[in-house]
Residue frames as qw, qx, qy, qz and C-alpha x, y, z in Angstrom:
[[0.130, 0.767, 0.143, -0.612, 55.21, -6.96, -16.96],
 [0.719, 0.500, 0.217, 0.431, 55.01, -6.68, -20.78],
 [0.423, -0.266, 0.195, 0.844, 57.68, -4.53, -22.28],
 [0.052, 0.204, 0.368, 0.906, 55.25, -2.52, -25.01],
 [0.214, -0.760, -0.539, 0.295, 53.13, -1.55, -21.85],
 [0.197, 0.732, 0.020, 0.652, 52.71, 2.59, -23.04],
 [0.181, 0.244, -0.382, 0.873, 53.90, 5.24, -20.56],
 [0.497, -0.225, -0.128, -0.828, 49.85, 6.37, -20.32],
 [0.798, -0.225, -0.482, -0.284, 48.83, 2.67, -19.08],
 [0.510, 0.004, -0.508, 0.694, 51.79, 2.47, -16.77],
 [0.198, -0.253, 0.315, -0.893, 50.43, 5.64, -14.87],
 [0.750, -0.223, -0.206, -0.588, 46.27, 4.58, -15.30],
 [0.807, -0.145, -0.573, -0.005, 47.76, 0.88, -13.63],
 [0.306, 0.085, -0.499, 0.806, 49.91, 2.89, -10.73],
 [0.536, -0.150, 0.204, -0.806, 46.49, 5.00, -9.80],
 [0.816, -0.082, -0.482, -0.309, 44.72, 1.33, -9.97],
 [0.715, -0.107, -0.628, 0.289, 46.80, -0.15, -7.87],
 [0.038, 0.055, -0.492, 0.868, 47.34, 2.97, -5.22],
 [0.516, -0.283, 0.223, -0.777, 43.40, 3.15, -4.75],
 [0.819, 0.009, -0.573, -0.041, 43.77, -0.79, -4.05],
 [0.467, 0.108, -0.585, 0.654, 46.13, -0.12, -1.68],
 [0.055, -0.334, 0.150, -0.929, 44.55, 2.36, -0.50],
 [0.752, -0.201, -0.329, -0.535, 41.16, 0.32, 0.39],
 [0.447, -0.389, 0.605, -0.531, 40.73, -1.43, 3.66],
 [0.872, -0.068, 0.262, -0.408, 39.73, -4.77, 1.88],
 [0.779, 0.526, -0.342, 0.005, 42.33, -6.36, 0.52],
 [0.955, -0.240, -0.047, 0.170, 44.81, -9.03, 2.27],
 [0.431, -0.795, 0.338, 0.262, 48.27, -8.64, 3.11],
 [0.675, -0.043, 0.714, 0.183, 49.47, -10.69, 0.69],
 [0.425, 0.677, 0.462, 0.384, 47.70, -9.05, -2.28],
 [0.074, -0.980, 0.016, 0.185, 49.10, -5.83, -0.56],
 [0.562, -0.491, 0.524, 0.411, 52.30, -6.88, -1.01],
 [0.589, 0.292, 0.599, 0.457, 51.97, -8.51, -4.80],
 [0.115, 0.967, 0.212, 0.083, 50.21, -4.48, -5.55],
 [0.348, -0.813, 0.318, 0.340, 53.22, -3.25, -3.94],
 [0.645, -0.164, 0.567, 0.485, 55.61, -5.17, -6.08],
 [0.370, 0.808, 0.365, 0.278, 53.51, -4.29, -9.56],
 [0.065, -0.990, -0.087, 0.094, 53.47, -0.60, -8.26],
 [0.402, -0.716, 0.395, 0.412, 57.25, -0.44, -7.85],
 [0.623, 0.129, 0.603, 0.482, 57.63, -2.18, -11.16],
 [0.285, 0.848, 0.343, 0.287, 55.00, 0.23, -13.22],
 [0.179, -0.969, 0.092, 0.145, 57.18, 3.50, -11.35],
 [0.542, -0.355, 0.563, 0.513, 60.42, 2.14, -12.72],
 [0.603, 0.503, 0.540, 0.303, 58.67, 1.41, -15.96],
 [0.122, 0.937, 0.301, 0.125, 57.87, 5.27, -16.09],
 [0.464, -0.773, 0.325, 0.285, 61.05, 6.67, -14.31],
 [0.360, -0.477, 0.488, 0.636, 62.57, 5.23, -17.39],
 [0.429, 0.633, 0.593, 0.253, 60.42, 6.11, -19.62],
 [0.039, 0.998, 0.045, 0.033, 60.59, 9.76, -18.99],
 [0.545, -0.600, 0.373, 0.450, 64.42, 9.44, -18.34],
 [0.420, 0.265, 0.713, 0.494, 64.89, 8.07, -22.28],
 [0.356, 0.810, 0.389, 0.257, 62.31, 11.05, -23.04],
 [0.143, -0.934, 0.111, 0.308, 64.78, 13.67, -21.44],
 [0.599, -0.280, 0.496, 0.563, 67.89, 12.32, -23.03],
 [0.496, 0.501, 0.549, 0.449, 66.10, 12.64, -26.46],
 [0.485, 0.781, 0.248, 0.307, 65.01, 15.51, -25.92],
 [0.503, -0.780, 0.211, 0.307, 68.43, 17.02, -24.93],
 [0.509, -0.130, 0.556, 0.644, 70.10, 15.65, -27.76],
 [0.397, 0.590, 0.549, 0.439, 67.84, 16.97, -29.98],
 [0.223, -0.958, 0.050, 0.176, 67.93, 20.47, -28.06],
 [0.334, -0.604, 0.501, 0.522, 72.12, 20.27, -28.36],
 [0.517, 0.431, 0.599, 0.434, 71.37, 18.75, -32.27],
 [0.149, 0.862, 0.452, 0.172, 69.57, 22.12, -32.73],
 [0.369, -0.879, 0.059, 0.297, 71.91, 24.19, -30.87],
 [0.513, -0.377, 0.505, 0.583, 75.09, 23.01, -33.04],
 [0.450, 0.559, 0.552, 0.423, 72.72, 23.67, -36.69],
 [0.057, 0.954, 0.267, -0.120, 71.77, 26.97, -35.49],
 [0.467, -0.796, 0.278, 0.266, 75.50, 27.76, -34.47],
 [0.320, -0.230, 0.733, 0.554, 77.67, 25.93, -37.42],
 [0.486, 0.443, 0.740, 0.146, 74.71, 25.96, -40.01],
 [0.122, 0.356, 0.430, 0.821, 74.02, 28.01, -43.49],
 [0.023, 0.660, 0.522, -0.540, 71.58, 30.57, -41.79]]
């Protein structure tokens, strides 16, 4: 799985692969490898958005400590 796969492609490749899955023609075997992907691309995202809450939190508690100790 590259690493400078975007958040946005990661989703579009998770809906790819669930209406694969989802389809009645495709081998056990290639269910399985879909499966694997899938679980990879939902991690990808899971910390993708995890990394986007942190930011913005710090930058929320950044903002909170200018408002509060800054030259207003």
């Amino acid at each position: 799985m590259p690493e400078n796969i975007t958040f946005e492609q990661a989703i579009a490749r998770l809906e790819e692969i669930a209406d694969r899955l989802e389809s009645e023609e495709i081998t056990l075997d290639e269910s399985i490898r879909l499966y694997e992907e899938g679980m990879k691309m939902a991690k990808l995202c899971s910390d993708r958005l995890k990394t986007a809450r942190q930011k913005i939190t710090e930058f929320s508690d950044d903002e909170g400590a200018e408002s509060e100790y800054g030259d207003d």
